[in-house]
TIRO-782515 format. One record per residue (C-alpha): x, y, z. Coordinates in steps of 0.001 Angstrom, whole numbers. Example, Ala and Ser with C-alpha at 12.3 -4.5 7.8 and 13.67 -1.06 7.14 Angstrom:
// TIRO-782515
+---------+---------+---------+
:      c1 :      c2 :      c3 :
+---------+---------+---------+
:   12300 :   -4500 :    7800 :
:   13670 :   -1060 :    7140 :
+---------+---------+---------+
This chain:
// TIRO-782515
+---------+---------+---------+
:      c1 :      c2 :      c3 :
+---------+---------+---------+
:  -23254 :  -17318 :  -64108 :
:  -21680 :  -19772 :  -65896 :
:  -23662 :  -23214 :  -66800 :
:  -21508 :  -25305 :  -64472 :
:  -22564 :  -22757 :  -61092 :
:  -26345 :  -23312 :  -62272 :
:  -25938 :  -27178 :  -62785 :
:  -24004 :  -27061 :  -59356 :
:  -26030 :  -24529 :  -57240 :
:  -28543 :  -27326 :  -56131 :
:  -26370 :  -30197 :  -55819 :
:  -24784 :  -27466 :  -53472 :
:  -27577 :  -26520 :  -51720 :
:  -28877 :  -30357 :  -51243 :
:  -25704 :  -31583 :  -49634 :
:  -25738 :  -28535 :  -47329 :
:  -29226 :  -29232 :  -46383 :
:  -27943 :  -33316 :  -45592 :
:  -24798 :  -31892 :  -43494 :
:  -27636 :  -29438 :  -41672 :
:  -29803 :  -32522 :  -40981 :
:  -26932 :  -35143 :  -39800 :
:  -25475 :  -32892 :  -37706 :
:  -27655 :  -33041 :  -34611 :
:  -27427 :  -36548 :  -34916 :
:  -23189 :  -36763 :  -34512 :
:  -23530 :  -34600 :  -31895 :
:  -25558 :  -36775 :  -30092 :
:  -23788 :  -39459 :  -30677 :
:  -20403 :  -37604 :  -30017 :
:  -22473 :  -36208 :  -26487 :
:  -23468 :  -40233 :  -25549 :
:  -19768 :  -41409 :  -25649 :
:  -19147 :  -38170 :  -23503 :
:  -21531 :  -39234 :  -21194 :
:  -20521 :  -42763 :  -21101 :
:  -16790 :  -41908 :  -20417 :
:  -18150 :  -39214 :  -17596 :
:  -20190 :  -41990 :  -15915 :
:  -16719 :  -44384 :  -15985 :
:  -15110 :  -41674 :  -14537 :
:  -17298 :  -40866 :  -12123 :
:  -17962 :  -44797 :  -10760 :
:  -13936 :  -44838 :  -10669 :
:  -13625 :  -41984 :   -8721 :
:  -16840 :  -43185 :   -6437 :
:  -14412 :  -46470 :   -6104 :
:  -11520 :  -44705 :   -5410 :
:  -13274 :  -42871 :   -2205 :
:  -14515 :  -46094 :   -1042 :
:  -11528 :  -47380 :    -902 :
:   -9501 :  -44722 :     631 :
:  -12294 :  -44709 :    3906 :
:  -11525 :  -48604 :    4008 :
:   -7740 :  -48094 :    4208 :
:   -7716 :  -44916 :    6145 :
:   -6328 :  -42473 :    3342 :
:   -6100 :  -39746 :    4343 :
:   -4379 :  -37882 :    1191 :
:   -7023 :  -39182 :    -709 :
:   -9511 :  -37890 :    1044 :
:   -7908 :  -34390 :    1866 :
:   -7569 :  -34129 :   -2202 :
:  -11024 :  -35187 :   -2726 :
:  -13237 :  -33322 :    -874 :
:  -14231 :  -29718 :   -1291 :
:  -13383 :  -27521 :    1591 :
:  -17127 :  -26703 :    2149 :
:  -17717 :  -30274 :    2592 :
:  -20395 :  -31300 :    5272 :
:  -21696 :  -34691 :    5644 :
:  -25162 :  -35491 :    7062 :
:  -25012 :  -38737 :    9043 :
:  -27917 :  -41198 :    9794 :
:  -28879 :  -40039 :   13205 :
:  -29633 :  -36441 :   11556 :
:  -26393 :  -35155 :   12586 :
:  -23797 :  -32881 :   10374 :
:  -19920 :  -34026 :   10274 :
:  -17543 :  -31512 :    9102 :
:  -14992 :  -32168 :    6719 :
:  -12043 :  -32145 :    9085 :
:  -14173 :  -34092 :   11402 :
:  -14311 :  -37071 :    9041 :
:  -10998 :  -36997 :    7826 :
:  -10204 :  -37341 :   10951 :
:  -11995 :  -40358 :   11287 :
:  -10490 :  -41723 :    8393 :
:   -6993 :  -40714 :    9991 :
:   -7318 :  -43081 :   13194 :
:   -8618 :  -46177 :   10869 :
:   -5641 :  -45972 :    8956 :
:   -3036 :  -45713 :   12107 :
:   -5480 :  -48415 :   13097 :
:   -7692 :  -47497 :   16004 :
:   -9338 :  -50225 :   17863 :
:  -11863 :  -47992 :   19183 :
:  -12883 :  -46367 :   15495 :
:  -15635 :  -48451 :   13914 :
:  -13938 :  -49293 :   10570 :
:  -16021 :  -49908 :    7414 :
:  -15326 :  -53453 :    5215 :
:  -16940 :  -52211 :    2353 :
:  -18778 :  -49464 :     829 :
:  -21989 :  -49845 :   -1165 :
:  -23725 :  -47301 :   -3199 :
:  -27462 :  -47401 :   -1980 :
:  -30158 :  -48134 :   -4714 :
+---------+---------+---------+
């Protein structure tokens, strides 16, 4: 081994043991601005629904929901996922007798 490998061989070892340690600690940070950009994402896309039941959009709402989609209703009752497009369908060729919704809240 030659004297500069022996000098360096700790130094070596030492900044190996510092990349070991900060590691964890990028990745969480790295993992937080994931989550933060996931939560955006997720209140634009919660936005984005609300506002397509308002208007009545129907392509939004055909693209958005999952085929297996089944909504349980206040009185107890399931709606189908056709059944609410639907719904959605006759507010936006504007329906009189189709209770239309002004706004859409997230509950607390």
């Amino acid at each position: 081994m030659s004297k500069f490998t022996t000098v360096m061989k700790p130094f070596a070892a030492i900044g190996l043991l510092g990349l070991v340690l900060t590691a964890p600690g990028c990745a969480h940070s790295i993992g937080h601005m994931d989550q933060a950009q996931t939560e955006k994402e997720l209140v634009a896309l919660h936005d984005e629904w609300g506002a397509a039941r308002i208007s009545g959009d129907v392509a939004f709402l055909e693209k958005f929901y999952g085929q297996e989609l089944r909504i349980q209703v206040t009185d107890g009752s399931v709606v189908e996922r056709k059944d609410d497009i639907a719904l959605f369908d006759r507010v936006g060729k504007g329906n009189l007798e189709v209770i239309k919704p002004s706004y859409i809240k997230e509950s607390t």
